[in-house]
C-alpha positions as CSV (number, residue, x, y, z in Angstrom):
1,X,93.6,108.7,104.5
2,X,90.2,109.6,103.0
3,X,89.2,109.7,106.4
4,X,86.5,112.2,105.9
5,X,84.9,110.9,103.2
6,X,83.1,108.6,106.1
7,X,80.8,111.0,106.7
8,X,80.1,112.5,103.4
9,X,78.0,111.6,101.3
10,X,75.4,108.6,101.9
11,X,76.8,107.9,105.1
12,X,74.6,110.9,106.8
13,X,71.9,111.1,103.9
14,X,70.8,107.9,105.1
15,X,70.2,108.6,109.0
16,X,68.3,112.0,107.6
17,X,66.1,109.8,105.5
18,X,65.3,108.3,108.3
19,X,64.2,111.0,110.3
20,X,62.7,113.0,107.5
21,X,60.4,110.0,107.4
22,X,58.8,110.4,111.0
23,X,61.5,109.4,113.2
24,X,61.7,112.0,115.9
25,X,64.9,110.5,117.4
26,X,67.4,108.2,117.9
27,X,66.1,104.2,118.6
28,X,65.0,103.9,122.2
29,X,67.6,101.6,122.7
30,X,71.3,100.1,122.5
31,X,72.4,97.4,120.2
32,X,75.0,95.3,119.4
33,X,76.7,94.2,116.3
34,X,79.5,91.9,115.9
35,X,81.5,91.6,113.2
36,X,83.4,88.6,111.4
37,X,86.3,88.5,108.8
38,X,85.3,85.2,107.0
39,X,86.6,86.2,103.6
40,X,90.2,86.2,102.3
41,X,91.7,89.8,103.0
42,X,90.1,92.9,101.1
43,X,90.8,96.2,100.8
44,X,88.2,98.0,102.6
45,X,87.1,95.4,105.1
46,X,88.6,98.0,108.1
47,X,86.8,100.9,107.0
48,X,83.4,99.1,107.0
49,X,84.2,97.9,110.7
50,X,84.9,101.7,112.2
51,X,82.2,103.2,110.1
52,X,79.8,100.5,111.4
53,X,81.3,101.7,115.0
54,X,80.8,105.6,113.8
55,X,77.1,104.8,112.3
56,X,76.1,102.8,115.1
57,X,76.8,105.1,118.1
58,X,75.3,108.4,115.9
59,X,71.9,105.9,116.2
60,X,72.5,106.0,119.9
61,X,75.7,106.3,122.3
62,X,75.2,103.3,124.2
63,X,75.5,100.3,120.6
64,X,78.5,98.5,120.8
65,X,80.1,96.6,117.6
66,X,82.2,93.4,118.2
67,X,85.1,92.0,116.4
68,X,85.3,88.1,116.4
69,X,89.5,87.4,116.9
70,X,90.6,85.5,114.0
71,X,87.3,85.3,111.9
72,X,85.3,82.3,112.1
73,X,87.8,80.2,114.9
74,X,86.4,83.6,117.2
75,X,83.1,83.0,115.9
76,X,83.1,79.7,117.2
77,X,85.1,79.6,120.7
78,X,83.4,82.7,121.6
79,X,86.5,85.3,121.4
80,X,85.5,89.0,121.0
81,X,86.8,92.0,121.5
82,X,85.1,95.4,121.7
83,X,85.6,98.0,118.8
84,X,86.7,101.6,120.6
85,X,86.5,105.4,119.2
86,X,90.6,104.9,118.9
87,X,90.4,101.5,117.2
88,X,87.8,102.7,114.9
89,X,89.7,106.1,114.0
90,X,93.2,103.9,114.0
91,X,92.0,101.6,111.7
92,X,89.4,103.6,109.0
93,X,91.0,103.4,106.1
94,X,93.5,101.1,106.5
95,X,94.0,97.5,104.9
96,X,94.2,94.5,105.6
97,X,92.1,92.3,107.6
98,X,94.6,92.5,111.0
99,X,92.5,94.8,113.1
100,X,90.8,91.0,114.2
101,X,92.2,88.8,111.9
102,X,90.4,86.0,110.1
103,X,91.2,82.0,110.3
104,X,89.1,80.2,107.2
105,X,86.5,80.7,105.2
106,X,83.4,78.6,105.8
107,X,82.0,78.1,109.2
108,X,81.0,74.9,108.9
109,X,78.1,72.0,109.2
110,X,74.8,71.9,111.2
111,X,76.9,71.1,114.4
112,X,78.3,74.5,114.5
113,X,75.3,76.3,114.0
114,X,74.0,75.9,117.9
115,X,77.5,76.5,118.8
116,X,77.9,79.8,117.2
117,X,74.4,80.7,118.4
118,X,75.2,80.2,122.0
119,X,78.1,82.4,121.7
120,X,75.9,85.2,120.5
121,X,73.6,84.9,122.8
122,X,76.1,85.1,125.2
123,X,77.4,88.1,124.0
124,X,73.8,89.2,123.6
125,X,74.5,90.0,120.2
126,X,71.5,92.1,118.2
127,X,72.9,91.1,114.4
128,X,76.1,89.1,113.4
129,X,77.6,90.5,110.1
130,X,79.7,88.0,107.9
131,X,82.3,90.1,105.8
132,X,83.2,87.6,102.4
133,X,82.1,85.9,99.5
134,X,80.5,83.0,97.8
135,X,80.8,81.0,101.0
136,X,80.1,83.5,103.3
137,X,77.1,84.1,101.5
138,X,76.1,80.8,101.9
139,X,77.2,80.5,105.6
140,X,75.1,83.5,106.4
141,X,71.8,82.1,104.9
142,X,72.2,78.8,106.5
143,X,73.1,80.8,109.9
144,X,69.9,82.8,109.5
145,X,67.4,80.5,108.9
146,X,68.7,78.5,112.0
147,X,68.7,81.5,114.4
148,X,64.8,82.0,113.2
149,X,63.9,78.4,113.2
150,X,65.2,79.2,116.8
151,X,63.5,82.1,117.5
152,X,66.7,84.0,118.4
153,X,67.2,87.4,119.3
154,X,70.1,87.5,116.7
155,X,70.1,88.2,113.5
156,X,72.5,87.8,110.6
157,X,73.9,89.9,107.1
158,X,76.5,89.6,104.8
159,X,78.5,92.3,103.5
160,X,80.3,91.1,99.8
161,X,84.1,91.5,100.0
162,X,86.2,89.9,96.9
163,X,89.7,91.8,95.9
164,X,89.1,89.7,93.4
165,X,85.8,90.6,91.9
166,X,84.8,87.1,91.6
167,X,81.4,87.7,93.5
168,X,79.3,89.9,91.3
169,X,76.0,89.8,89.6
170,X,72.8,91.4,89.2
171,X,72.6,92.7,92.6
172,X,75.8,92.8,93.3
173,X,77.4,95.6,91.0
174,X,80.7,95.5,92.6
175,X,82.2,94.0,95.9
176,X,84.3,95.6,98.5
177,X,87.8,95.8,97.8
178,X,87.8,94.7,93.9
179,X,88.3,98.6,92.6
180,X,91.4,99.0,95.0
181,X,92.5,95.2,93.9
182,X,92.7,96.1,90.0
183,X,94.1,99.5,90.3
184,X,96.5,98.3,92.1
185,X,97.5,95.3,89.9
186,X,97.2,97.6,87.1
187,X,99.5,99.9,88.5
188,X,102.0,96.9,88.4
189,X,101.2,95.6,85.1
190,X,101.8,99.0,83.4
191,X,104.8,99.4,85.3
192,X,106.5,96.1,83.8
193,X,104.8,97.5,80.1
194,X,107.5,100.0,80.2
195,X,110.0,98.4,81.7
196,X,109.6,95.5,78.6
197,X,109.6,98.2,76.6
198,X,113.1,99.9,78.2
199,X,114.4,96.8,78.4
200,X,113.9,95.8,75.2
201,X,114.5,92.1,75.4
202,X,112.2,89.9,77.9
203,X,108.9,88.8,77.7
204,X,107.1,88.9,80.9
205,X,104.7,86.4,81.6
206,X,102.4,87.8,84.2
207,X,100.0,85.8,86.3
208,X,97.3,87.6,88.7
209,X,95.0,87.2,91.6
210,X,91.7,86.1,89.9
211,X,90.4,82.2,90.8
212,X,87.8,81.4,88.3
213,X,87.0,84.8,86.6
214,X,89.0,87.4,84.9
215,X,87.8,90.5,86.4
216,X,90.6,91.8,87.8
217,X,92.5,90.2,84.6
218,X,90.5,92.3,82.1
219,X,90.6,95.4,84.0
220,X,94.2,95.8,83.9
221,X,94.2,94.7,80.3
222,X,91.8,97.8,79.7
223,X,93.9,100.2,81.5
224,X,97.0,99.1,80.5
225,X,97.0,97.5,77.4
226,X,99.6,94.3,77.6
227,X,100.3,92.4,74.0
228,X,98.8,89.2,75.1
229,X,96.1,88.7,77.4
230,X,94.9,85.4,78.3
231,X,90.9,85.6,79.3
232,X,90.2,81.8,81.2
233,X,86.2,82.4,80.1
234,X,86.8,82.8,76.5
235,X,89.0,80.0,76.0
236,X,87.0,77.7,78.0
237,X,84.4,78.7,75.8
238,X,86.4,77.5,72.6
239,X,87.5,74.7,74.2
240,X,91.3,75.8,74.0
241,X,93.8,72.6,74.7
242,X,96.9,73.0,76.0
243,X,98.8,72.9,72.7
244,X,96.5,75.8,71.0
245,X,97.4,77.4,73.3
246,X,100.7,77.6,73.5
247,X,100.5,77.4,69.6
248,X,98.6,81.0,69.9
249,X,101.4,82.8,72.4
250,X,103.9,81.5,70.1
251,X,102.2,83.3,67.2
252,X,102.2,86.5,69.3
253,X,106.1,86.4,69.9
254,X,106.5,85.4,66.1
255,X,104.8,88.3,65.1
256,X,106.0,91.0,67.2
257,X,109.7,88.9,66.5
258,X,109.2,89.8,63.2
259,X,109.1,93.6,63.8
260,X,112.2,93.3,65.6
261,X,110.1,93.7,69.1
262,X,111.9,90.4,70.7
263,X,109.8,91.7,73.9
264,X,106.4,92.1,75.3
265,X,104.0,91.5,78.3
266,X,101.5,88.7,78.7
267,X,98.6,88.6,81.4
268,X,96.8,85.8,82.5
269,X,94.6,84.9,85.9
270,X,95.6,81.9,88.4
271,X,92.0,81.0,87.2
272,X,93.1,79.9,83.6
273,X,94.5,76.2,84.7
274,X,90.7,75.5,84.9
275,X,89.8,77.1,81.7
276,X,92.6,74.3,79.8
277,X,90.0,70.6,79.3
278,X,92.9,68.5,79.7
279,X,94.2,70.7,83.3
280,X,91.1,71.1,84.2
281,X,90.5,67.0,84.1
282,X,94.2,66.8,86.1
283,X,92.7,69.0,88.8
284,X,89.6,67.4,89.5
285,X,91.4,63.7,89.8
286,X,93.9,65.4,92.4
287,X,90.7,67.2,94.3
288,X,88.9,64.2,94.5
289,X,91.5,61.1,94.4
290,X,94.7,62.7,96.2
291,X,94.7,62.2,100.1
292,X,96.8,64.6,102.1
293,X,99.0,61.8,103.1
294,X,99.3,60.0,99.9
295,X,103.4,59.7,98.4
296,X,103.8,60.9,95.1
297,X,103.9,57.5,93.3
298,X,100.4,56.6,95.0
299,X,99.3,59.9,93.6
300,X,100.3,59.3,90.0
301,X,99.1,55.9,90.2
302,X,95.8,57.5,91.0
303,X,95.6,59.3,88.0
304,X,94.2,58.2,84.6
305,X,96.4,57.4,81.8
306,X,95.8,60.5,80.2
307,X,95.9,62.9,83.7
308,X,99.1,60.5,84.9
309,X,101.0,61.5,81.4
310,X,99.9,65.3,81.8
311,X,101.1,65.2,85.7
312,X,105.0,63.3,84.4
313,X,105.3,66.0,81.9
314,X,104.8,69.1,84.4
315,X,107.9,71.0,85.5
316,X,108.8,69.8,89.1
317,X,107.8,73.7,90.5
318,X,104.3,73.2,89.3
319,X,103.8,69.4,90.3
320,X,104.9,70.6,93.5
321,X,102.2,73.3,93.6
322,X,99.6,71.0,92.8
323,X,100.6,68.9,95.6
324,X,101.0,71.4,98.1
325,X,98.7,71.7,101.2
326,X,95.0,72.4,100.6
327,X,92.8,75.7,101.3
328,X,90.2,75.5,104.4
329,X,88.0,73.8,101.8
330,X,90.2,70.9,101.0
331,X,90.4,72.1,97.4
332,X,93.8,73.2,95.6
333,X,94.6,76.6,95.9
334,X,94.9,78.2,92.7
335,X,97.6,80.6,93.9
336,X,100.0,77.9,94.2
337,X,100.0,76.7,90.9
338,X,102.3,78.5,88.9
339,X,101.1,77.9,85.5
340,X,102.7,81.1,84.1
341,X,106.3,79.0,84.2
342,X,104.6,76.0,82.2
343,X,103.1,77.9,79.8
344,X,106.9,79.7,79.4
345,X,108.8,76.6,79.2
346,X,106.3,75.0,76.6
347,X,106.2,78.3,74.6
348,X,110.0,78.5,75.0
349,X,110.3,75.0,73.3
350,X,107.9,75.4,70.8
351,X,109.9,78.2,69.9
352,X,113.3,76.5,69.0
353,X,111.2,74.0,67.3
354,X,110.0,76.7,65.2
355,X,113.4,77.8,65.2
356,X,114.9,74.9,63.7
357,X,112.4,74.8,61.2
358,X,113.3,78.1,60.4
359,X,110.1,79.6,60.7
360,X,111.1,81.9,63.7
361,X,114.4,84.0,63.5
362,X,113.7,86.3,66.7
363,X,115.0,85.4,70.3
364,X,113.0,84.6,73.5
365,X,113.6,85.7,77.2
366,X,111.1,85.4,79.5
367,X,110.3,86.7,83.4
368,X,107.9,85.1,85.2
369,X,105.4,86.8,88.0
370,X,103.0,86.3,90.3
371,X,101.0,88.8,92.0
372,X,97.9,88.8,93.9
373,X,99.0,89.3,97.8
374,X,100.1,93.0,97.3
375,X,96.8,94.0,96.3
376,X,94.4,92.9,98.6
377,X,95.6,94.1,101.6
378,X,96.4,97.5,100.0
379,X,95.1,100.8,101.6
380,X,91.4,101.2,100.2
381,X,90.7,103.8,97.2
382,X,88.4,106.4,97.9
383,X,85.4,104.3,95.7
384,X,86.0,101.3,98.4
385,X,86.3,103.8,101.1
386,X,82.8,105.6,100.3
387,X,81.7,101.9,99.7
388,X,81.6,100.8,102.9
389,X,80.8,104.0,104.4
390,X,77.7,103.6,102.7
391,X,77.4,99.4,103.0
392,X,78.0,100.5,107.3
393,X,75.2,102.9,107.4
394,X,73.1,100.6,105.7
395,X,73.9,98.0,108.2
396,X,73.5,100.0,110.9
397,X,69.8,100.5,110.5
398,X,69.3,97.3,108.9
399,X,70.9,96.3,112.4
400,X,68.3,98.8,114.5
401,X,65.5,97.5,112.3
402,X,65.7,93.6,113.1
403,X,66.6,92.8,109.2
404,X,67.7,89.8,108.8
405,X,69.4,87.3,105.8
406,X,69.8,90.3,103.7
407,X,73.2,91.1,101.9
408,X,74.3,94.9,101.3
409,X,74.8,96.2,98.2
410,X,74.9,99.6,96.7
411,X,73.2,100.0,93.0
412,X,74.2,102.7,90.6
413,X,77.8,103.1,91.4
414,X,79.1,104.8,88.0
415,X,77.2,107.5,88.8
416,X,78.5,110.5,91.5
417,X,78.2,109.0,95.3
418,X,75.5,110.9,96.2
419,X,73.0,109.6,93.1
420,X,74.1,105.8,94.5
421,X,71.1,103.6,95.8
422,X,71.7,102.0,99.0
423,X,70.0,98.1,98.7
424,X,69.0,95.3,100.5
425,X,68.7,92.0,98.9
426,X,67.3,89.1,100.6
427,X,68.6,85.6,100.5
428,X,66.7,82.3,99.4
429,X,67.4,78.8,99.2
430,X,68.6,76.8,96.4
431,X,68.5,73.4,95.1
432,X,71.4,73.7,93.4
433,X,75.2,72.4,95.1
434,X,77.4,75.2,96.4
435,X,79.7,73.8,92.9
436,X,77.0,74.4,90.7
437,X,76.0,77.4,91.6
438,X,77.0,81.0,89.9
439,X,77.7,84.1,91.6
């Protein structure tokens, strides 16, 4: 699928720029790149492998590319396998991250730096490319400035992959996968507009795959235009508390109730418990007070009055979501939470109170969803496919040239493929935490 578009495009314009600017041939010798799924799964993460493969034997016949089995755990106990012309024509296009498989996210502290640098030395490795975000981009910068304070023959990139679009910014215009990720999600979001619509008689409360931004959120609200969308930055901004907000869905229904449309869609990200003071508070007590080990009564006895009276008052499916198993980082995973059925059960409350004031006549059904997981790992679109054509033949010579802690990105990409501009943007250190920081 797409498959040709590999070597459209910037994907050859960039090997003839090179020639055209002195380079009689191909390098004098072979190299070789490995390659490491660090990053939660993206759309477009395979394509950039096998047209790293493609890109790297055009250069000369004799480069290998490396997968590291099950991301960072390979990275660390040294297990690699070789990409092949089948592999790399099996794979192209594909999603998912399963042609190696990935493990967790960061790599680590300074005592797996010398580790992981054995292990490419080993392997004789010419450049180690990190495929992920935020942390990955971290974990590269600390991994190159170790491998030059050590003088080492490797070298190190990062290629930005977030489905979820979290990791943009001024040099980053968009990451790998995030254009399949909200087309996708759209796709189902518009889908359950006219079903509500059909239907005629449930709300559906909608939750997606977004952390702590509303990329992916906003872009389906553009494209598919839901009745209520919930953007986590703008009420964090006002400062919305739990009760406006449920105050302000309950308007919504009222109004559209009042039309005799006892239906609708409403969209918000897995990012918005943050954006709520008062869940926000809850969350931060639970990430730094709650053990893994700790009972639920030793848990609530933790909290602060205010945070212990919040946590009593939850449904038991989103108590239990908070208190489920932690990510890599030790940090509650935001996909567990399912906020969408609190914010239903409080606006379905609200509602008969209303009701028995007799200031709502309408009636209230609501379906709750969650999705996230069918969108990363969905075959790439043909903008993430040209993507990380272009982001492999950049790191192909970036790779031949010796570059190192320098991130691929691609500038201009609302404009036709061949106007995009290929760039390189080099890392530095910060004095801010990895929390502080913004990406």
């Amino acid at each position: 699928l797409f498959g040709n578009l590999s070597s459209a495009g910037l994907g050859q314009s960039l090997l003839v720029a090179r020639k055209q600017e002195g380079d009689a041939g191909p390098p004098a010798k072979a190299i070789t790149v490995g390659v490491v799924f660090c990053g939660r799964q993206s759309p477009g993460a395979h394509t950039f492998v096998s047209q790293l493969y493609f890109n790297c034997k055009r250069l000369h016949s004799g480069s290998k590319v490396l997968g590291f089995v099950n991301g960072v755990d390979g990275l660390i106990s040294g297990q690699a396998e070789a990409v092949t012309q089948e592999m790399a024509e099996t794979f192209n296009s594909t999603g998912g991250l399963n042609m190696f498989g990935r493990s967790r996210d960061q790599i680590g502290g300074v005592g797996s730096w010398q580790t992981i640098l054995d292990v490419c030395n080993r392997l004789q490795l010419d450049t180690l490319a990190l495929m992920g975000t935020s942390y990955t981009a971290n974990d590269a910068l600390e991994l190159a400035n170790y491998f030059a304070g050590q003088a080492a023959r490797c070298k190190v990139l990062f290629v930005p992959c977030a489905a979820d679009g979290g990791f943009s910014n001024s040099l980053i215009e968009c990451p790998l996968g995030f254009h399949t990720a909200s087309r996708t999600l759209s796709n189902i979001v518009g889908n359950l507009c006219t079903d509500s619509k059909s239907a005629a008689k449930y709300w559906y409360f909608t939750r997606l795959m977004s952390r702590n931004s509303s990329h992916v959120v906003l872009e389906a609200a553009l494209r598919t235009h839901p009745n209520v969308v919930l953007i986590s930055e703008e009420l964090a901004a006002k400062r919305c508390t739990l009760a406006q907000l449920v105050e302000l869905v309950c308007d919504a229904v009222s109004l559209r109730a009042s039309r005799g449309m006892n239906y609708g869609v409403l969209v918000l990200g897995e990012g918005l418990v943050n954006a709520i003071p008062e869940v926000s508070a809850l969350l931060d007590e639970l990430n730094t007070g709650a053990g893994r080990d700790q009972s639920l009564q030793e848990i609530e006895e933790s909290l602060s009055p205010w945070s212990h009276a919040l946590f009593a008052s939850l449904p038991a499916r989103m108590r239990e979501g908070l208190l489920r198993a932690r990510g890599s980082r030790g940090s509650l995973q935001l996909s567990h939470i399912p906020f969408e059925h609190m914010l239903e059960r409080l606006v379905a409350s609200r509602l008969q109170q209303r009701k028995s004031l007799g200031t709502f006549s309408g009636s209230f059904t609501a379906i709750c969803f969650f999705f996230g997981y069918e969108a990363r790992n969905a075959f790439p679109s043909p903008f993430d496919c040209q993507l990380a054509a272009t982001m492999a033949s950049t790191a192909a010579l970036l790779a031949y040239s010796g570059a190192s802690a320098c991130a691929l990105t691609v500038k201009n990409l609302t404009a036709p493929v061949e106007a995009w501009e290929p760039m390189v943007s080099l890392f530095h250190i910060s004095t801010q935490t990895l929390e502080e920081r913004t990406f």
